[in-house]
C-alpha positions in Angstrom: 131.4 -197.9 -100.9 132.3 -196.2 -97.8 129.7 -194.7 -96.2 131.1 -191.4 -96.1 132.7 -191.2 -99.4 131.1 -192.6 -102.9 132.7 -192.2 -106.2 131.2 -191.1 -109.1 131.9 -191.8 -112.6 132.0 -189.0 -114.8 129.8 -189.7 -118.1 130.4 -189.2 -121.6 127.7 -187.0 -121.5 129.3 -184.4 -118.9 133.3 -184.7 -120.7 134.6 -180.9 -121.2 132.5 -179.4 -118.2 134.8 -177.7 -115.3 134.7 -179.2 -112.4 132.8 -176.5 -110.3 130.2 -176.9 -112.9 129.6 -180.2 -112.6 129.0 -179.9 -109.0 126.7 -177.3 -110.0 124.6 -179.9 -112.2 125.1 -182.7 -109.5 124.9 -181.4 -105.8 123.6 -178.1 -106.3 123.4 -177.0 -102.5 127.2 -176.9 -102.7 128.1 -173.3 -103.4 131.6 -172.1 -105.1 133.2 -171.1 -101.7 132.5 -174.1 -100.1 133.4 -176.3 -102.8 136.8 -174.4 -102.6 137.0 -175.4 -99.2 136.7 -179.5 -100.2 139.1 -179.2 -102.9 141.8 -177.3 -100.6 141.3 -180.0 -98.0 141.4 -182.8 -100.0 137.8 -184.3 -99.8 137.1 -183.9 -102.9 139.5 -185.4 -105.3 139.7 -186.7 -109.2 141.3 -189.9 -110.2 142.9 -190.0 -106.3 144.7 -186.7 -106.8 143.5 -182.8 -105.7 141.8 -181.3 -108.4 141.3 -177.4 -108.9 137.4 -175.8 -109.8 138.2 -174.9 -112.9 139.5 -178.4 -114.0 137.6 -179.9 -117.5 136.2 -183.7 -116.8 137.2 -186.5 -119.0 135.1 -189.3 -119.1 135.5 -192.2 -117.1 137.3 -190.4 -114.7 136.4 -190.8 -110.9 135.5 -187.7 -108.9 135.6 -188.9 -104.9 132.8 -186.9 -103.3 132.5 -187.1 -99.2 129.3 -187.1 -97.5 129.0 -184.3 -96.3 128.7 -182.8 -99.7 125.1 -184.2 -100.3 124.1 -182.9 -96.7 125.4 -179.7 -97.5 122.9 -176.9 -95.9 121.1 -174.9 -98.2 121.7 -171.0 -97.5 118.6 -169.1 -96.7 117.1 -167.7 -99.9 118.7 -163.7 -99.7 122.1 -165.7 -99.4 121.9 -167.9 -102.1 123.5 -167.6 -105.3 120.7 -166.5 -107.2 122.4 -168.1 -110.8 122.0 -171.5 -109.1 118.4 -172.2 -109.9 116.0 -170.5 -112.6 115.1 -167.1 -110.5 111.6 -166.4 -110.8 109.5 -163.7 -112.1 112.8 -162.5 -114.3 111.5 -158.6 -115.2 110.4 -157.8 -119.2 113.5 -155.7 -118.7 115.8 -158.2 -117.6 114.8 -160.4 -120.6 114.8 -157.4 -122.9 118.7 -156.7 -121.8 119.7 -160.2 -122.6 117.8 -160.0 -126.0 119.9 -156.7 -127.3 122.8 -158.4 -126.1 122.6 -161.3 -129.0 124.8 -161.3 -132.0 124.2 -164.8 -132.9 121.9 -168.0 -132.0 121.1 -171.2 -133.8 119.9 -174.5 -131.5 122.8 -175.5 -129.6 124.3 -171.9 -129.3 124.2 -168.3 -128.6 126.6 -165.7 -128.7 126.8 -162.4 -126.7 128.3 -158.9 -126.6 128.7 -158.7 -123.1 128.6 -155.2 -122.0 130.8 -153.1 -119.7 130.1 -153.7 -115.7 128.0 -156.9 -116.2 129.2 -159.8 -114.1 129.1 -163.3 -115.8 129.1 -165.3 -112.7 127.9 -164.3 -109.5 130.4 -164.2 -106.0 130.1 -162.4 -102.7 128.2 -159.3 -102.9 127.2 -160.0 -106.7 123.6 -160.5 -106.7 123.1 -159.6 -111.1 125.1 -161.5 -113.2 124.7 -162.7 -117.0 124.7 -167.0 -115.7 121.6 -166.0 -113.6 119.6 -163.8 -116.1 120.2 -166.4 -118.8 118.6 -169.2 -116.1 115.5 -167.0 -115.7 115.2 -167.3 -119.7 115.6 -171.1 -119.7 111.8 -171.2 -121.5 113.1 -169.2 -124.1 116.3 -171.0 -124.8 114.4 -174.6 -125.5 113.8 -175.0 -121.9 117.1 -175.7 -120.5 119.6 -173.6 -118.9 121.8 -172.2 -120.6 125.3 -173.0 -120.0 128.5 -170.6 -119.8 131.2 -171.9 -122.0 134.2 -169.6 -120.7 134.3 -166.0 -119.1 134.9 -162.4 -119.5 135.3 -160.4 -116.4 133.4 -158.2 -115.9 134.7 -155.0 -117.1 135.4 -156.4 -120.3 133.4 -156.0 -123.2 132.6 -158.0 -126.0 132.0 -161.5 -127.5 131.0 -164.1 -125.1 129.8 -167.9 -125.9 126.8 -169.6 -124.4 125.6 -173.2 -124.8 122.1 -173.9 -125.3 122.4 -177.5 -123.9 124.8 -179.4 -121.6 125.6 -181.4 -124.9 126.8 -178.8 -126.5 128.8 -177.6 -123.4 131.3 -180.1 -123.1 131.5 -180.3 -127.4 132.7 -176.7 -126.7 134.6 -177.1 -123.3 136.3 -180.2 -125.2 137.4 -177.4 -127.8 138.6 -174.6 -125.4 140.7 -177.1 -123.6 142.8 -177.8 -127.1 142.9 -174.7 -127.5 141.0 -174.8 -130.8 139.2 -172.0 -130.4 141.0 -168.7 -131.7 140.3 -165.5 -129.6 140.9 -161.5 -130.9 140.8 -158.9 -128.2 141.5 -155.2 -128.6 142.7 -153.3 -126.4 143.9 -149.6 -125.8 147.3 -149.8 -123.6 149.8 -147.3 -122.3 152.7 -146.1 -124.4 153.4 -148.4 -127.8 155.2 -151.6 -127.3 158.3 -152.4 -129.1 158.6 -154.2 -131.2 155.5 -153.7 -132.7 154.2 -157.7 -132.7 155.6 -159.9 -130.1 154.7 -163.2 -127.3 154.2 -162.7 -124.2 155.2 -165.9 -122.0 155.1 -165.4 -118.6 153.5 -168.0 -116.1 150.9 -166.5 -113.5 150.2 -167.1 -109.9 147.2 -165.9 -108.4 147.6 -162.9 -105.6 144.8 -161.1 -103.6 145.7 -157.2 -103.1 143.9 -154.4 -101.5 141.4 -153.8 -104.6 140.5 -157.7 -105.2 142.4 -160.8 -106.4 144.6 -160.3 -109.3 147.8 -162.4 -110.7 151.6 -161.8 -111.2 154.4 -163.4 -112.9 155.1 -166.7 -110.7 158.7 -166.5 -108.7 161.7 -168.8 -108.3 160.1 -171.7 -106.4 156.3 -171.0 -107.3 156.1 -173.9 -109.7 153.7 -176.2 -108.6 151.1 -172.7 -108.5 151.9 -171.2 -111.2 149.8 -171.7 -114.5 151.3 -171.3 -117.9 150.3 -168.0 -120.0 151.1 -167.1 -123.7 150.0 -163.8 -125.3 150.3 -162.7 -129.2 150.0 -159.0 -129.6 150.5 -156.6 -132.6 150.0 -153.1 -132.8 147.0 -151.6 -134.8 147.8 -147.9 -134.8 149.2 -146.0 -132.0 149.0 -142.2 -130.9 152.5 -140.9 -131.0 154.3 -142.5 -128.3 151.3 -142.1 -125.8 148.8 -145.1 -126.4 148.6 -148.6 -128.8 145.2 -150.0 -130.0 146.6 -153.4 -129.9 145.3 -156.9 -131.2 145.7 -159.7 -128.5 145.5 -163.3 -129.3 145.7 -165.3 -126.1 147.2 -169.0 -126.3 146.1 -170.0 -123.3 142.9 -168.6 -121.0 144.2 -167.7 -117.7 142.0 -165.2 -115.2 143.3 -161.8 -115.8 146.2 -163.4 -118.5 145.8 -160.0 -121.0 145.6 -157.1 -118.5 148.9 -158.8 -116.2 150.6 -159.6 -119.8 150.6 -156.6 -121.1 151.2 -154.8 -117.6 154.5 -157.1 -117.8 156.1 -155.5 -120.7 155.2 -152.0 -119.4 152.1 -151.5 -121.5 149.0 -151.7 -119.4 145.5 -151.4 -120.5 144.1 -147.9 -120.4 141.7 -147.3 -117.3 142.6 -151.3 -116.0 142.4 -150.0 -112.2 144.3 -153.9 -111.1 147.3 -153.1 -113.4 147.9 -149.7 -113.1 146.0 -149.0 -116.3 144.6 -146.0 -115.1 147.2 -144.1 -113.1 148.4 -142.2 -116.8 145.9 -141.7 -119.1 146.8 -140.9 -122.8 144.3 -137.4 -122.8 142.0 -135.7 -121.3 138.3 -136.6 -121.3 139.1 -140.7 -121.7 137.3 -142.8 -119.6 138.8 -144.4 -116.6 136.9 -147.7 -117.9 138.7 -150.9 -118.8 139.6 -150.8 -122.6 139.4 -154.2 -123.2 137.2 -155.9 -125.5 137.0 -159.6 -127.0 136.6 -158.9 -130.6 136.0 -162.0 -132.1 135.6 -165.6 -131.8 136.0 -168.7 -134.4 135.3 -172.4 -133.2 134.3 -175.1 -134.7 130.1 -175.7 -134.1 129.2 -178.3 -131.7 127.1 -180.1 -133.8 129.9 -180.6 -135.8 128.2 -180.6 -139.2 127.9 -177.0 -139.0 130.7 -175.8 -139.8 132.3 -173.1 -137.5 131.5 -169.9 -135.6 132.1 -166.9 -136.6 131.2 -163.8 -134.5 132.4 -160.4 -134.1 131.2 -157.7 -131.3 131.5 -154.1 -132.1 133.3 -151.7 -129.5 131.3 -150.5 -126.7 130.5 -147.1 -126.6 133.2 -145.6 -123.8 136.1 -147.2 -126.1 134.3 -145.4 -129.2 134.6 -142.4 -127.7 138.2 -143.1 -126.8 138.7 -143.9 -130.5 137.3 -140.8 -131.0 139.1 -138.3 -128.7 142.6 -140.1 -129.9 141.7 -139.9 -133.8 141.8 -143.3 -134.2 139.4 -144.9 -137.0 137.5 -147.9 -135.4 136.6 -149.2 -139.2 139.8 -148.7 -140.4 140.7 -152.8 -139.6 138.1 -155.1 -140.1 138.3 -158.0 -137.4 139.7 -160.3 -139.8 142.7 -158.1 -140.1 143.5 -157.9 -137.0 
C-alpha cells in the first residue's frame, strides 16, 4: 500500500450508505466541504473512477482514500459541525421537540413529521438541525445514532425516515436506490396544470444563484452533469384558475426535483421563494411559506419479516390555514387516494 493512499474495502455491513456518510462513520474529522474538495480533485475515488457525496456503496467496492484524509485537522469546537458527534447536555426541550415530532417507531426505525424551517443536515451557518438533535438522543434510540435515510429540505414539511441502526441504514438506502420506496407529496402550486395528471421528465443540473443553490433543466452539452428527474402529478382540487393542491409522486429523488419540476411547466409551488413560487400568490392572507409537504411514505421494513411501512404526516399548520382561506377540504382525500 502506498504510503499516501490505502484502499478500503467497503463491507457488507456499510452497502446502501452514501458516500459522504460513510466518511462520516469512518474519518469523522473530515467535514462535508472538504470532502467535496477530495472528490472534485480526484483523491478520493471508488472503484478507480471520481465518485460524487451522495453516491450509495456496494459492497466490495474499493474507496481510494489519501493520507491526508486521516490527518485531516479537527476544526475548533464553535466551528465544528455540531451533528458529527453526540452534542452534549441536549436541552429537556430539545428532546421534547424530537418526541412530538414521531409518527411511528418500532427497533430498527423511526418516522418523523418534520416541521416547517427545521434543517435536516447541518452546512455553513446551520448550527440546529434534525441529524444533530437525533445524535444527542442516541441513549434513547438503543444507544446508537440514529441514521438519516434521505432528506427533506428544510422548508418542507412532512414525513421523513430515520434508521435506528447502521444495519438498518443501508437495508433502507439499498431500497431508495431501486426506487422501491413510493413517495406522496402535496403541494399548493400556481395556476392549475393542464392536463390535469401528467410526467414531468426533465434532467437537472445544479446552479448557485443570488438566494442559494438551486437546479435547472440541463442544456445542449450538459450531459455528463446532468441527473435524470421524473415527476407524476395529478390534480386534487383546484381554485378556479388561480391555484392546484396537487399530488406529486417523484420517480427519482433529486435536490430540489418537485419545486424546479413543477416550476417547468409553469406551475410553481406557492410561497417556493427559489422558483418563483412566491412572486403571485393565489389570495390574500396566504403565507409566503413553502407549500410543500411529503405526505406519505411506503417501503418495505428493513427487517424484512415485517412487512412494510406505512406512514402518513398531516399538513402543517400554515398550509391548513391555506386550505382554509381557499375553501379547500384537507379530509376530503385520504392519503391513499391521492
Amino acid at each position: 500500500m502506498n504510503d499516501r493512499v490505502e484502499t478500503i474495502v467497503v463491507a457488507e455491513r456499510d452497502a446502501g450508505l452514501r458516500l459522504d456518510r460513510w466518511f462520516r462513520e469512518y474519518f469523522p474529522a473530515v467535514g462535508q466541504v472538504y470532502l467535496q474538495k477530495l472528490l472534485r480533485s480526484g483523491q478520493v475515488r471508488v472503484d478507480g473512477r471520481r465518485a460524487l457525496a451522495n453516491e450509495r456503496l456496494q459492497p466490495g467496492a474499493q474507496i481510494r482514500v489519501p493520507r491526508i484524509a486521516r490527518e485531516a485537522p479537527r476544526q475548533p469546537p464553535e466551528k465544528r459541525a455540531s451533528g458529527l458527534r453526540p452534542p452534549m447536555g441536549l436541552s429537556k426541550a430539545d428532546r421534547d421537540f424530537v418526541e412530538s415530532m414521531i409518527l411511528y417507531e418500532d427497533d430498527d426505525v423511526l418516522v418523523l413529521n418534520k416541521p416547517f424551517g427545521l434543517a435536516v443536515q447541518g452546512g455553513t451557518g446551520t448550527k440546529r438541525h434534525l441529524d444533530g438533535l437525533l445524535a444527542g438522543m442516541a441513549d434513547r434510540f438503543g444507544g446508537e445514532r440514529p441514521r438519516l435515510v434521505h432528506r427533506l429540505d428544510r422548508d418542507t414539511t412532512g414525513v421523513l425516515l430515520i434508521a435506528k441502526s447502521r444495519y438498518a441504514a443501508a437495508r433502507l438506502g439499498r431500497t431508495f436506490s431501486t426506487r422501491s420506496a413510493a413517495k406522496t407529496y402535496w403541494a399548493l402550486v400556481c395556476g392549475v396544470p393542464r392536463p390535469p395528471q401528467g410526467k414531468v421528465e426533465a434532467a437537472l443540473v445544479k446552479a448557485a444563484g443570488p438566494d442559494g443553490d438551486r437546479v435547472r433543466k440541463a442544456r445542449p452539452g450538459e450531459q455528463d452533469l446532468a441527473m435524470h428527474a421524473t415527476t407524476h402529478y395529478a390534480v386534487i382540487d383546484r381554485v378556479a384558475s388561480k391555484a392546484a393542491w396537487v399530488s406529486l409522486k417523484p420517480v427519482t429523488g433529486r435536490q430540489h426535483q418537485l419545486r424546479a419540476h413543477m416550476a417547468l411547466i409553469g406551475h410553481p409551488i406557492v410561497g417556493d421563494n427559489k422558483y418563483d413560487g412566491d412572486t403571485q400568490l393565489p389570495a390574500e392572507n396566504i403565507d409566503k411559506k413553502l407549500h410543500l409537504h411529503a405526505r406519505r411514505l411506503v417501503i418495505p421494513h428493513p427487517a424484512g419479516d415485517n412487512g412494510t411501512i406505512d406512514v402518513t404526516a398531516p399538513l402543517p399548520e400554515h398550509m391548513l390555514r391555506s386550505w382554509d382561506v381557499l375553501g379547500l377540504d384537507p379530509d376530503r382525500f385520504d392519503a391513499a387516494g391521492a
